[in-house]
MOPAC internal coordinates of N, CA, C and O (Angstrom, degrees):
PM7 1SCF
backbone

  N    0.0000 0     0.00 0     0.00 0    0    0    0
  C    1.4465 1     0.00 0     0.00 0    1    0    0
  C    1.5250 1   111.35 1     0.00 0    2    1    0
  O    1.2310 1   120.06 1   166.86 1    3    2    1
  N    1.4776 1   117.49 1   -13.14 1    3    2    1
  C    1.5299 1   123.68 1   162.51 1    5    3    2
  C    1.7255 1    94.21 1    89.20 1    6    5    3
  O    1.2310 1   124.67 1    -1.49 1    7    6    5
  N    1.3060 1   108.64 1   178.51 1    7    6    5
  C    1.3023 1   114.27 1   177.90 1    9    7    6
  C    1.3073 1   142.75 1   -69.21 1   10    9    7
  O    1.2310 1    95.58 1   -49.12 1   11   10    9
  N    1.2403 1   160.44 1   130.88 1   11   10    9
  C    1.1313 1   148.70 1  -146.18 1   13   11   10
  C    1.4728 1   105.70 1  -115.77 1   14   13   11
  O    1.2310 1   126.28 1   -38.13 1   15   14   13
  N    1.5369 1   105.53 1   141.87 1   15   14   13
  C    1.4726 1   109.98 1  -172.21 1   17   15   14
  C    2.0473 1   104.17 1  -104.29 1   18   17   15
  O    1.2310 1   129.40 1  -158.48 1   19   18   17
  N    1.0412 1    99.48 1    21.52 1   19   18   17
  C    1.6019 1    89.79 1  -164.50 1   21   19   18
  C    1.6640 1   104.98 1   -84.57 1   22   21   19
  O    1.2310 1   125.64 1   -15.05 1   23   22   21
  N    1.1409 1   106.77 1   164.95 1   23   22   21
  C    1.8049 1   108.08 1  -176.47 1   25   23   22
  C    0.9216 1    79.15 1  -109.79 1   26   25   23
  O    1.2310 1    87.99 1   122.69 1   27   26   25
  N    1.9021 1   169.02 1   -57.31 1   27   26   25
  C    1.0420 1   130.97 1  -107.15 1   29   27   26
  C    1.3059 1   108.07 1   -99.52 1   30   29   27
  O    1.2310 1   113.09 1   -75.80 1   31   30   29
  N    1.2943 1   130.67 1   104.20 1   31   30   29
  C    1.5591 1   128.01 1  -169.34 1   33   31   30
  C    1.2336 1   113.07 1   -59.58 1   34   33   31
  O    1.2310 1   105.67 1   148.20 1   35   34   33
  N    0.9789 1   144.17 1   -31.80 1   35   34   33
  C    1.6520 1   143.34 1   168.21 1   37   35   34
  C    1.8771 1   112.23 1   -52.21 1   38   37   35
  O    1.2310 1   121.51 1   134.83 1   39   38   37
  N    1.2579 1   114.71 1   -45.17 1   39   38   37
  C    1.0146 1   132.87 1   150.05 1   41   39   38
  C    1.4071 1   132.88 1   -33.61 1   42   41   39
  O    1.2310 1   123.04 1   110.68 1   43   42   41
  N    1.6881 1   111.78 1   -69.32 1   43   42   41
  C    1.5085 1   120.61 1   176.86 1   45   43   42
  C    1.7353 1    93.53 1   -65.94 1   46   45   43
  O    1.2310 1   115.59 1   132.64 1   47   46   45
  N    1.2349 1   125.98 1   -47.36 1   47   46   45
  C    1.2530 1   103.02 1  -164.90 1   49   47   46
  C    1.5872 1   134.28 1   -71.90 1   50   49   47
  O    1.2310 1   128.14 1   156.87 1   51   50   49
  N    2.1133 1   101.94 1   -23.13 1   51   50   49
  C    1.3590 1    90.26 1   118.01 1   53   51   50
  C    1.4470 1   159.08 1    57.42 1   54   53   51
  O    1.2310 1   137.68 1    17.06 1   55   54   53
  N    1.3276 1    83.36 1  -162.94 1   55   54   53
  C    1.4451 1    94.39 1   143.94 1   57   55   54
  C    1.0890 1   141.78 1   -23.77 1   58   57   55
  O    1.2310 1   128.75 1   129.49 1   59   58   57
  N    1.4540 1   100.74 1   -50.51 1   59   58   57
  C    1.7722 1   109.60 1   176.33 1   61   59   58
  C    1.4010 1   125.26 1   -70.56 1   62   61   59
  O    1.2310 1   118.15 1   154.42 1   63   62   61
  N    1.7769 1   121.14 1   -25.58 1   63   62   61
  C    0.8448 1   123.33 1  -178.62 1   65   63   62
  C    1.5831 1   118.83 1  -104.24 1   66   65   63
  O    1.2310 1   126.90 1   171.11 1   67   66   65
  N    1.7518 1   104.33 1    -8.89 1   67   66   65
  C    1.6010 1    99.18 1   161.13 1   69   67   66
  C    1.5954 1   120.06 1   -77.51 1   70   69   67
  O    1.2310 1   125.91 1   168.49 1   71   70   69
  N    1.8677 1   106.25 1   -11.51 1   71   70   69
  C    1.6893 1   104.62 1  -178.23 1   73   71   70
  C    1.5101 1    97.09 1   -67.90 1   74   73   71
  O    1.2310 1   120.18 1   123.14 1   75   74   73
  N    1.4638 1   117.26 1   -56.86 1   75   74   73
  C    0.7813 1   153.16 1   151.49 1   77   75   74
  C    1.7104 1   108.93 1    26.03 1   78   77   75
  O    1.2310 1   129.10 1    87.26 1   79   78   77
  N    1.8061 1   100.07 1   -92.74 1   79   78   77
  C    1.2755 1   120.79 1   156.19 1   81   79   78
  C    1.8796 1   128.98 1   -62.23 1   82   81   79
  O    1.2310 1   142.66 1   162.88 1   83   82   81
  N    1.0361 1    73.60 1   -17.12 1   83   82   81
  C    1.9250 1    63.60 1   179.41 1   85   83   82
  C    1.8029 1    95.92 1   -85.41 1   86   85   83
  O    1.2310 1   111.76 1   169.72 1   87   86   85
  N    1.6669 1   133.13 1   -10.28 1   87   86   85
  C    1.3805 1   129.92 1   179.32 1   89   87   86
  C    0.9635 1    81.24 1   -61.56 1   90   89   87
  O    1.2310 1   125.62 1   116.20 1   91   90   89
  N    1.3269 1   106.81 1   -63.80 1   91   90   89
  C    1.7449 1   118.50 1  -140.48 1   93   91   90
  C    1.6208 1   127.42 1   -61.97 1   94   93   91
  O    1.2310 1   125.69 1   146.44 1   95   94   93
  N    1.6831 1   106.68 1   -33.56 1   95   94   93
  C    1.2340 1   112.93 1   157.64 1   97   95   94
  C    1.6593 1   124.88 1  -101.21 1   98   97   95
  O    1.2310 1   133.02 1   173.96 1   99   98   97
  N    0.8545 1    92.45 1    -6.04 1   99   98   97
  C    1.8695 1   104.08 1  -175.79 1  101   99   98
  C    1.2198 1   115.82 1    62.17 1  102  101   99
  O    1.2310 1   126.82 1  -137.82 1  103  102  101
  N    1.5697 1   104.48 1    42.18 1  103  102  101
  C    1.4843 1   118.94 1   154.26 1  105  103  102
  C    1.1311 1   134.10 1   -97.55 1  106  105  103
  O    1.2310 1   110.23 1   -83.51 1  107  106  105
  N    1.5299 1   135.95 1    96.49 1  107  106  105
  C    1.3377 1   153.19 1   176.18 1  109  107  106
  C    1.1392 1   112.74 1   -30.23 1  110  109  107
  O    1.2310 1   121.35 1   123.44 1  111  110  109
  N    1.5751 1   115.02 1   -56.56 1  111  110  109
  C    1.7229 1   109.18 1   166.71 1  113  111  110
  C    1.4343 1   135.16 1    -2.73 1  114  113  111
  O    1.2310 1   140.34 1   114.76 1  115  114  113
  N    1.5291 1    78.15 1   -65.24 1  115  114  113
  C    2.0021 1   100.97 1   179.73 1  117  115  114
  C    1.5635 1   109.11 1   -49.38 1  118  117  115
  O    1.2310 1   130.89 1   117.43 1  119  118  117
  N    1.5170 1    96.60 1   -62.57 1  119  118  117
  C    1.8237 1   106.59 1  -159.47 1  121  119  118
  C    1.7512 1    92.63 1   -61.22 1  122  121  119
  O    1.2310 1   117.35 1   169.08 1  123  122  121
  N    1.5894 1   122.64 1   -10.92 1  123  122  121
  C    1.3631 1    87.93 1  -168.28 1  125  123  122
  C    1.2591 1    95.57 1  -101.27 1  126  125  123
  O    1.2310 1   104.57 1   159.49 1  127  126  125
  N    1.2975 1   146.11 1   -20.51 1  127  126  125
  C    1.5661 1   165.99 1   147.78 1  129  127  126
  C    1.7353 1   100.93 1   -25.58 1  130  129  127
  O    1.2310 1   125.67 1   132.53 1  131  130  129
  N    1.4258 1   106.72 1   -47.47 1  131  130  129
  C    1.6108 1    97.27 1   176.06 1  133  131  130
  C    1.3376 1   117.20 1   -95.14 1  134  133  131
  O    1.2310 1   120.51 1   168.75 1  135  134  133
  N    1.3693 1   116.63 1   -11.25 1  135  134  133
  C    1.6299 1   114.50 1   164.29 1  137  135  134
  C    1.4360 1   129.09 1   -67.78 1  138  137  135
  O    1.2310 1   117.35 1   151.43 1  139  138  137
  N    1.7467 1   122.64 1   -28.57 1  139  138  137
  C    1.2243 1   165.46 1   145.41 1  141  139  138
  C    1.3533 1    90.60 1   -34.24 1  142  141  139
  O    1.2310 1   120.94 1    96.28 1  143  142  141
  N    1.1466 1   115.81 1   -83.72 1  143  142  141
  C    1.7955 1   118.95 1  -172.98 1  145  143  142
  C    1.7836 1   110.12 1   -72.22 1  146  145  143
  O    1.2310 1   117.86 1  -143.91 1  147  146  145
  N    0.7883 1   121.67 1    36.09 1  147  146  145
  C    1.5679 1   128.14 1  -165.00 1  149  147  146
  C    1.7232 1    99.48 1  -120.45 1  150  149  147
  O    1.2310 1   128.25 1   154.59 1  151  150  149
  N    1.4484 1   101.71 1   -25.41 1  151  150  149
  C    1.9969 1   107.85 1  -144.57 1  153  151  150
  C    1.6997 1    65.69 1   -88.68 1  154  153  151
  O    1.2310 1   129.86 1    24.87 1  155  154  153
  N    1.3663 1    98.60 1  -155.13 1  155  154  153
  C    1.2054 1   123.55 1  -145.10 1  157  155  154
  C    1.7665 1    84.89 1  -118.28 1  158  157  155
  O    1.2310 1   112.91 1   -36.82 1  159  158  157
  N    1.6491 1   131.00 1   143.18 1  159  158  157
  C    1.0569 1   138.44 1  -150.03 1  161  159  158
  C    1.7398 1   104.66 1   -73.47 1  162  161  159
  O    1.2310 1   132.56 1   137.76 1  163  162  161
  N    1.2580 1    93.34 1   -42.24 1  163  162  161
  C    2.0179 1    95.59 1   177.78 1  165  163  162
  C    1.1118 1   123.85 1   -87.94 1  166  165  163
  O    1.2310 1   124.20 1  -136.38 1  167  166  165
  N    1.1366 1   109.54 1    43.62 1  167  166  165
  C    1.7029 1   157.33 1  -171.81 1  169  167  166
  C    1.5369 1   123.55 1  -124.20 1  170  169  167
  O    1.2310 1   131.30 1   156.29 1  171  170  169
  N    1.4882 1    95.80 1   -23.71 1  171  170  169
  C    1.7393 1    92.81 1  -161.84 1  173  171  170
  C    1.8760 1   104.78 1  -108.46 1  174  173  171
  O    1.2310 1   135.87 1   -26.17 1  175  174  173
  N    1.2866 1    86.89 1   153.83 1  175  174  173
  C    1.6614 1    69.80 1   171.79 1  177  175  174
  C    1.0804 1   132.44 1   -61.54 1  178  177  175
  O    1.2310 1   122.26 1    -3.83 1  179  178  177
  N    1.8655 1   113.28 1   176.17 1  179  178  177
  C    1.6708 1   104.84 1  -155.59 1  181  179  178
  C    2.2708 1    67.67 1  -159.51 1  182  181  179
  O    1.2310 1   126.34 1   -84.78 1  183  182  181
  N    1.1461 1   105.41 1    95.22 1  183  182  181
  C    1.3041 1   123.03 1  -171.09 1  185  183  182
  C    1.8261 1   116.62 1  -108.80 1  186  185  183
  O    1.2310 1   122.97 1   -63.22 1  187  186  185
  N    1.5644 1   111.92 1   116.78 1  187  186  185
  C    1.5416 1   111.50 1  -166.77 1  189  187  186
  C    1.6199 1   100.34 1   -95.40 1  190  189  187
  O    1.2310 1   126.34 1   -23.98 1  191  190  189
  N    1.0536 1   105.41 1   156.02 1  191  190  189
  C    1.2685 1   110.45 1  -171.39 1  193  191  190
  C    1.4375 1   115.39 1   -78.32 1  194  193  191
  O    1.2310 1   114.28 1   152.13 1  195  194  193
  N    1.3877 1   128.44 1   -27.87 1  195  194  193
  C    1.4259 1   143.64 1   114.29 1  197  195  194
  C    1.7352 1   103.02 1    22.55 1  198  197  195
  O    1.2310 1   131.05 1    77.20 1  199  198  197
  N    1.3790 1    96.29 1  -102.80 1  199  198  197
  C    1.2594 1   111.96 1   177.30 1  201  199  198
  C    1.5395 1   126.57 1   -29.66 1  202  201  199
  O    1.2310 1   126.00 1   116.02 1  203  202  201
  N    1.7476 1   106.08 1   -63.98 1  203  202  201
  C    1.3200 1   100.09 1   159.52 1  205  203  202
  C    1.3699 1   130.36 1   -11.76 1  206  205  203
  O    1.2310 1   138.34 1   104.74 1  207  206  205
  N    1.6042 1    82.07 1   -75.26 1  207  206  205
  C    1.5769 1   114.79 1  -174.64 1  209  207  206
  C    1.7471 1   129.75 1   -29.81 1  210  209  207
  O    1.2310 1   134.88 1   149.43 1  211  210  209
  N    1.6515 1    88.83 1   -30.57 1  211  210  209
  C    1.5328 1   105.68 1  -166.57 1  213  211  210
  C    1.7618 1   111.27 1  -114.61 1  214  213  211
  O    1.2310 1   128.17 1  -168.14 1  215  214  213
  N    1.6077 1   101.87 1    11.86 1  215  214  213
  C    1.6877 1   103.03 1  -174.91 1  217  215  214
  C    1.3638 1   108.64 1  -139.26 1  218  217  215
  O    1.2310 1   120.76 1   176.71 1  219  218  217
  N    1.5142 1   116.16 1    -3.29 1  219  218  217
  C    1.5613 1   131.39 1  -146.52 1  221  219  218
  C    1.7987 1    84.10 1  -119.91 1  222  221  219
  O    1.2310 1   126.02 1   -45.52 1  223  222  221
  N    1.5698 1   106.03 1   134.48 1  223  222  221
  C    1.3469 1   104.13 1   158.84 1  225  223  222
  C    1.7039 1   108.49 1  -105.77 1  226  225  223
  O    1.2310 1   131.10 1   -10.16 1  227  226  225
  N    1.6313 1    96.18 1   169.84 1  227  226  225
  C    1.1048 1   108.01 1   172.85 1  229  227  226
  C    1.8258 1   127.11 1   -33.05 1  230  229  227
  O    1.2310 1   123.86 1   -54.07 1  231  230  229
  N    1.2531 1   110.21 1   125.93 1  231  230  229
  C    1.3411 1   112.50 1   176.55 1  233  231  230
  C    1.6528 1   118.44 1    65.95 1  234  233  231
  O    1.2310 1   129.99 1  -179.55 1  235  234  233
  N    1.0500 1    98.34 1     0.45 1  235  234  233
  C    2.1925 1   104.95 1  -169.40 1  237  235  234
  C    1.9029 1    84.27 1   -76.90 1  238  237  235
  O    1.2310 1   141.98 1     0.66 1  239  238  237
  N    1.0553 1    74.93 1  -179.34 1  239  238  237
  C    1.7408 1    94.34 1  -162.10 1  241  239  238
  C    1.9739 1    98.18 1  -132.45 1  242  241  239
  O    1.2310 1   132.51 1   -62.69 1  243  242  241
  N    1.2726 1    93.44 1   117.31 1  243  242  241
  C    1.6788 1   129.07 1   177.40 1  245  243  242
  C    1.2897 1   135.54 1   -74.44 1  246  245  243
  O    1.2310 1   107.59 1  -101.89 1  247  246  245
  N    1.2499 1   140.76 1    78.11 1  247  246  245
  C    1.6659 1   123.68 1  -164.99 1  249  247  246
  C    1.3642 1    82.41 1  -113.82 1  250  249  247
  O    1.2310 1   132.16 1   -34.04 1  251  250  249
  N    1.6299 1    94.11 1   145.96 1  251  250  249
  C    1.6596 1   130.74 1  -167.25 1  253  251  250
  C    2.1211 1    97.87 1  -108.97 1  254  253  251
  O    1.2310 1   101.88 1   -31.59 1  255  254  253
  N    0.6572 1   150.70 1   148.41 1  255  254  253
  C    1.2924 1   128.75 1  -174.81 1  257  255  254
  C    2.1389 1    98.53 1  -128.49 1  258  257  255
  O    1.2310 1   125.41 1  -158.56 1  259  258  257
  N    1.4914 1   107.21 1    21.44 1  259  258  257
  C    0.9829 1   113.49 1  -168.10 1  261  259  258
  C    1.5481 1    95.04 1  -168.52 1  262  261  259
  O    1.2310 1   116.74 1    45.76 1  263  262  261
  N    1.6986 1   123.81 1  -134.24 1  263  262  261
  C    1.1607 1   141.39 1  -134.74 1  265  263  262
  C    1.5014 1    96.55 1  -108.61 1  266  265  263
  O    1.2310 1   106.61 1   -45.30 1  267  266  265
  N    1.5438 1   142.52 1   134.70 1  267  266  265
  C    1.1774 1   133.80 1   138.59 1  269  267  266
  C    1.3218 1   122.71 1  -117.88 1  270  269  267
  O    1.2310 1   124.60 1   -56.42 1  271  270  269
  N    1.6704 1   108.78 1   123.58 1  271  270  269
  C    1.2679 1   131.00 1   172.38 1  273  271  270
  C    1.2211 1   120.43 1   -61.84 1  274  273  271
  O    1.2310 1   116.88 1   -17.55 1  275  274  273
  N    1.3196 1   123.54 1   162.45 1  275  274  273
  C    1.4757 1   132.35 1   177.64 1  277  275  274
  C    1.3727 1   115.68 1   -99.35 1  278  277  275
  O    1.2310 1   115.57 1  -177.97 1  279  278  277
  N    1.3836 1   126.01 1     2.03 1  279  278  277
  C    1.4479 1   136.95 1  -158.69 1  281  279  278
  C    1.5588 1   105.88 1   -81.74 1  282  281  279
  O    1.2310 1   120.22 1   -83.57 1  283  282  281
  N    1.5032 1   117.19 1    96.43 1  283  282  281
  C    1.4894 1   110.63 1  -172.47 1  285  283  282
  C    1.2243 1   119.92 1   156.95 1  286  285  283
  O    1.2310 1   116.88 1    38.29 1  287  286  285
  N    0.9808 1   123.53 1  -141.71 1  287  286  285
  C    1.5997 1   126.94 1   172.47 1  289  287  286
  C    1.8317 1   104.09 1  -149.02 1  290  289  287
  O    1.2310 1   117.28 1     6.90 1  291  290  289
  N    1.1965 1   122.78 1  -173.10 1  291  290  289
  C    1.5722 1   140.47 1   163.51 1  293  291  290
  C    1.1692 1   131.95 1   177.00 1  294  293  291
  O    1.2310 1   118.78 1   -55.40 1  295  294  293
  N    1.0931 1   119.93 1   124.60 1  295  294  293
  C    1.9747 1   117.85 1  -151.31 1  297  295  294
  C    1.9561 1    98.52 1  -129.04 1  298  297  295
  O    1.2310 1   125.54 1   179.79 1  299  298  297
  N    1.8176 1   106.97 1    -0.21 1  299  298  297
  C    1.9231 1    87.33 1   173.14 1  301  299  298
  C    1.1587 1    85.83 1  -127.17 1  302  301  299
  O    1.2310 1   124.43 1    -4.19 1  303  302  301
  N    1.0525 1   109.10 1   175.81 1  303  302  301
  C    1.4816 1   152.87 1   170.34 1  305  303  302
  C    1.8730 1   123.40 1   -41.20 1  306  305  303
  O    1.2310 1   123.85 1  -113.49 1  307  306  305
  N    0.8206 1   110.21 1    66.51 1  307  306  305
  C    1.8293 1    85.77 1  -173.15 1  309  307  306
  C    1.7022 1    96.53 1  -136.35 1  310  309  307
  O    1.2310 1   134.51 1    -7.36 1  311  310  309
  N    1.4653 1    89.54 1   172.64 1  311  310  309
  C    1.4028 1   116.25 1   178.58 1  313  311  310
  C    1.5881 1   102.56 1  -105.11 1  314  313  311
  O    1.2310 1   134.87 1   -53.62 1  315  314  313
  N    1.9225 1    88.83 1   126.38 1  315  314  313
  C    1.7588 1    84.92 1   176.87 1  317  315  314
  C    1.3075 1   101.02 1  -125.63 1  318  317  315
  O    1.2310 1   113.56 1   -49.23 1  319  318  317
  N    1.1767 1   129.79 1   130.77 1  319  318  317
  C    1.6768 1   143.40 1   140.63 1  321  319  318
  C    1.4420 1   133.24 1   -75.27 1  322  321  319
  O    1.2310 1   129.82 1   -79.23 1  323  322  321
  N    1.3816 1    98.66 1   100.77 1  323  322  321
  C    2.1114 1    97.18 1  -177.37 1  325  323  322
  C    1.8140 1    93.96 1  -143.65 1  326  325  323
  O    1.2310 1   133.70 1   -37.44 1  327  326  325
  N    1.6460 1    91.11 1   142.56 1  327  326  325
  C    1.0818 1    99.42 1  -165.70 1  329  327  326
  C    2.0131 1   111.43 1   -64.36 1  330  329  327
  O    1.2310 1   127.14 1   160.31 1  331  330  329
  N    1.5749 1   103.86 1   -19.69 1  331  330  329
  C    1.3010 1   102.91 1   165.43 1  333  331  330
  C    1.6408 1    96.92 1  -146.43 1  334  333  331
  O    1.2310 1   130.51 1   -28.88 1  335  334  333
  N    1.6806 1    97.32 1   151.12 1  335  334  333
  C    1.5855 1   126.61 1  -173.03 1  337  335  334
  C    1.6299 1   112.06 1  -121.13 1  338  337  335
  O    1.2310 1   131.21 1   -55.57 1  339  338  337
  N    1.5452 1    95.97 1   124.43 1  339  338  337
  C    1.7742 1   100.56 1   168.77 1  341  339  338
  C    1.5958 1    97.72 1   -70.21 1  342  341  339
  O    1.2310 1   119.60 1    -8.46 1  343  342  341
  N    0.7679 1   118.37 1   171.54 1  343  342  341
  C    1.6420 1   142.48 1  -178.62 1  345  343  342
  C    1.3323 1   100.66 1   -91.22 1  346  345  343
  O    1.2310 1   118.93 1   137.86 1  347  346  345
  N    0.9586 1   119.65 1   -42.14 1  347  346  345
  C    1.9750 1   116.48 1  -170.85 1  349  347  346
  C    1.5282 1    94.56 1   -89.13 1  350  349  347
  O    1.2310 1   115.64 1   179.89 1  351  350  349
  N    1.3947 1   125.89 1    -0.11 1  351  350  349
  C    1.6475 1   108.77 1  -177.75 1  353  351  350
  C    1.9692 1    83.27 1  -103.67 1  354  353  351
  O    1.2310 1   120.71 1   125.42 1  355  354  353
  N    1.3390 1   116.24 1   -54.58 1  355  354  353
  C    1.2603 1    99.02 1  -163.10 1  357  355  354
  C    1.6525 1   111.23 1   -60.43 1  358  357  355
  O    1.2310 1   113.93 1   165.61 1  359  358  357
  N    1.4832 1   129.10 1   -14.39 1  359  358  357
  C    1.2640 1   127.95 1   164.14 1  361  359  358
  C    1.4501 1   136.76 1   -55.18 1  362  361  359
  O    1.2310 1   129.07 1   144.58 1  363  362  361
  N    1.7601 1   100.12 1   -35.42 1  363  362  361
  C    1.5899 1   115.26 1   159.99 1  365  363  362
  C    1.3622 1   122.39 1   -84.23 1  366  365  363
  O    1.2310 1   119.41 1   145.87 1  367  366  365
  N    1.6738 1   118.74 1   -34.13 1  367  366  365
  C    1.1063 1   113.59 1   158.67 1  369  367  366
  C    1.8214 1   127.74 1   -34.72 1  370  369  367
  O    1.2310 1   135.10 1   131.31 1  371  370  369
  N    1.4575 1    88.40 1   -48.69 1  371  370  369
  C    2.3274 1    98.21 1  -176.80 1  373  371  370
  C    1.4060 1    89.61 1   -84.32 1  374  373  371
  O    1.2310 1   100.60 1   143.58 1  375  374  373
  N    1.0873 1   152.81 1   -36.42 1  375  374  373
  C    1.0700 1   143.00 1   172.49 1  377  375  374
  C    1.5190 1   133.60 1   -44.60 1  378  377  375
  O    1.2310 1   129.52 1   159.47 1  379  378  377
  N    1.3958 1    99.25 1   -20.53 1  379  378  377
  C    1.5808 1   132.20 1  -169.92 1  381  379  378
  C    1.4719 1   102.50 1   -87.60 1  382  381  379
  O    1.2310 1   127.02 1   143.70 1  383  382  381
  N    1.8361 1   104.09 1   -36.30 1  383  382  381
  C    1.6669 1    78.68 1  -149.32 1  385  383  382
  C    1.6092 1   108.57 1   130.08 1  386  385  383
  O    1.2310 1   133.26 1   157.36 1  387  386  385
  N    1.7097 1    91.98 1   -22.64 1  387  386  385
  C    1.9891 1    88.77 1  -166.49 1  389  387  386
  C    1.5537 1    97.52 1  -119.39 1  390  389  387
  O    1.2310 1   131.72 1    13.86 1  391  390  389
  N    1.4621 1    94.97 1  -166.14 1  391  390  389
  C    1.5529 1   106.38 1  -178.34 1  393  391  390
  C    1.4795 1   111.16 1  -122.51 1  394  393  391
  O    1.2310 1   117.07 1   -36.03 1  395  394  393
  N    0.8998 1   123.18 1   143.97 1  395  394  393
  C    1.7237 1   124.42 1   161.01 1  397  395  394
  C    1.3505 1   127.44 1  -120.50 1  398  397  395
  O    1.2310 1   121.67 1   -70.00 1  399  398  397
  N    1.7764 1   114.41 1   110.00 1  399  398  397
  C    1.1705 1   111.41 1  -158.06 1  401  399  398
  C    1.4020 1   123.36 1  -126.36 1  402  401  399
  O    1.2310 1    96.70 1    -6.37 1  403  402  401
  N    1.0951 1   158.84 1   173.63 1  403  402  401
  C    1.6977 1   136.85 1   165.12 1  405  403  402
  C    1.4432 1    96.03 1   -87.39 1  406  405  403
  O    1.2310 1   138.32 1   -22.43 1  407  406  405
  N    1.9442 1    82.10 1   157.57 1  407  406  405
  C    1.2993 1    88.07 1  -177.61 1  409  407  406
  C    1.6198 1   124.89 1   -77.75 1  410  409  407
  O    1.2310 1   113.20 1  -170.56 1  411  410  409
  N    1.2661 1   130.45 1     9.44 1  411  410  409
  C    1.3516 1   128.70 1   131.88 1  413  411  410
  C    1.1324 1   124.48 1   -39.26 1  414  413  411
  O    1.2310 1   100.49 1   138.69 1  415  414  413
  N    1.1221 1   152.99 1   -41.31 1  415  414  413
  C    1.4553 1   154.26 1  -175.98 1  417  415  414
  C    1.2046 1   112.01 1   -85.62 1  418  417  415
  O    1.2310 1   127.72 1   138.39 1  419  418  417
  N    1.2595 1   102.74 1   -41.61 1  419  418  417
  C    1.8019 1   109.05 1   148.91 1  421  419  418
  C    1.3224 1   141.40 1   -15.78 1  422  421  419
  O    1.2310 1   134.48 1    96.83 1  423  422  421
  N    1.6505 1    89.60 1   -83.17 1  423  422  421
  C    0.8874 1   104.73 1   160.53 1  425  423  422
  C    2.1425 1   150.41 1   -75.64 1  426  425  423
  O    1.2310 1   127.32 1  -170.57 1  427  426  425
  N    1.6212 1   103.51 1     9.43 1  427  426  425
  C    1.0349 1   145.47 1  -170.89 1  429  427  426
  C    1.7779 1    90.69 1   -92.95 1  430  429  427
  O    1.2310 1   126.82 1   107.24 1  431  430  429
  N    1.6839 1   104.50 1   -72.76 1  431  430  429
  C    1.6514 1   102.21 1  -171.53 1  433  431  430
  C    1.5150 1   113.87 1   -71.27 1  434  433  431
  O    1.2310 1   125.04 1   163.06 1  435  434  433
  N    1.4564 1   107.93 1   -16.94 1  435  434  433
  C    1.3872 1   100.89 1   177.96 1  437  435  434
  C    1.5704 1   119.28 1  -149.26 1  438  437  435
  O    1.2310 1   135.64 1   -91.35 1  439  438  437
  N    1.7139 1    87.33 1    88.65 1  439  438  437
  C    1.9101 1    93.33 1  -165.46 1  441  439  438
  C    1.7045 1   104.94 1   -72.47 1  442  441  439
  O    1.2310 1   111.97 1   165.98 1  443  442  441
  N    1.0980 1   132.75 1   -14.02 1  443  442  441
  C    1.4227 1   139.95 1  -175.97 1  445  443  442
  C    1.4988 1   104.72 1   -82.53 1  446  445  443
  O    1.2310 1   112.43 1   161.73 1  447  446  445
  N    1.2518 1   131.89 1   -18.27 1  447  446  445
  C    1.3454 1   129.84 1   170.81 1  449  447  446
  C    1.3898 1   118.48 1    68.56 1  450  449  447
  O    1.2310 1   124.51 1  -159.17 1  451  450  449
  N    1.6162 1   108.95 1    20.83 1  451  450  449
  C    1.2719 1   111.63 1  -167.96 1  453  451  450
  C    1.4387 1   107.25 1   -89.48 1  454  453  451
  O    1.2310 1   113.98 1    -4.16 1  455  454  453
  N    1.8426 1   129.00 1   175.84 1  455  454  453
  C    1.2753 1   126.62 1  -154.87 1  457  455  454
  C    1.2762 1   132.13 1    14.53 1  458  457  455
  O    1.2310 1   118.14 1  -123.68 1  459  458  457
  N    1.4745 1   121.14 1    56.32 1  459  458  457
  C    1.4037 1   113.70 1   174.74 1  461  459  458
  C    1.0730 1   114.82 1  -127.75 1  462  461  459
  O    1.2310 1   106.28 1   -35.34 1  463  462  461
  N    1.3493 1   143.09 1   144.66 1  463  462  461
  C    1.1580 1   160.28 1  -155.47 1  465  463  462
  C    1.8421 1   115.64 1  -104.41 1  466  465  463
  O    1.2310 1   108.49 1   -68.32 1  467  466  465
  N    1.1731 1   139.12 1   111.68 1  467  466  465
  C    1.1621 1   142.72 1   166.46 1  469  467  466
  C    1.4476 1   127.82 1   -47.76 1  470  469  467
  O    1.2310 1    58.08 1  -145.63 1  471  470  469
  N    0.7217 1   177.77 1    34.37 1  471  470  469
  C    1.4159 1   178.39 1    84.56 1  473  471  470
  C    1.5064 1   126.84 1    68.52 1  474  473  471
  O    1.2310 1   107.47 1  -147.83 1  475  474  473
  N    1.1981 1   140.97 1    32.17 1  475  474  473
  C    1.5083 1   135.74 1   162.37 1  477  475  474
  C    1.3943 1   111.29 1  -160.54 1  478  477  475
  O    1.2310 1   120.10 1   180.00 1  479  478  477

């Protein structure tokens, strides 16, 4: 993926540990989750909870590979992963029923990358 120009160290590291895990379990997910976060930031998704709302079933599990907005409504249950959260989305999110988490924690409960859904 060549070198990365980003300053934000929370970020590069990252990166480093979703390449990281997708070796280690031979889950693709990851490597494409850190290629996503690799581009350049006004690049990444910028995901309303709205949307979710209207493509996401009950209880399935959500990774954001960028930004999630609060712009919307949400009435089930789900698990969302985005590498950054408005405050008024993760408020309707628990409000729902669900959780909103980074994708570190994510990737912690679920190093196999299995049933998860893409989002942007």
């Amino acid at each position: 993926m060549g070198k990365l120009r980003k300053r934000n160290e929370h970020l590069i590291k990252l990166i480093e540990e979703l390449k990281i895990l997708s070796y280690k379990k031979n889950a693709r997910i990851w490597k494409d989750i850190a290629k996503r976060l690799s581009k350049p930031s006004k690049n990444w998704a910028e995901v309303n909870i709205s949307r979710i709302a209207r493509h996401a079933k009950k209880k399935e599990t959500i990774l954001v590979p960028g930004k999630l907005l609060g712009a919307g409504s949400i009435d089930i249950p789900l698990t969302v992963a985005a590498f950054n959260s408005s405050e008024s989305a993760k408020k309707k999110i628990e409000k729902a029923g669900g959780k909103a988490i980074t994708i570190q924690e994510l990737m912690k409960a679920n190093p196999k990358g299995s049933s998860i859904r893409i989002m942007g």
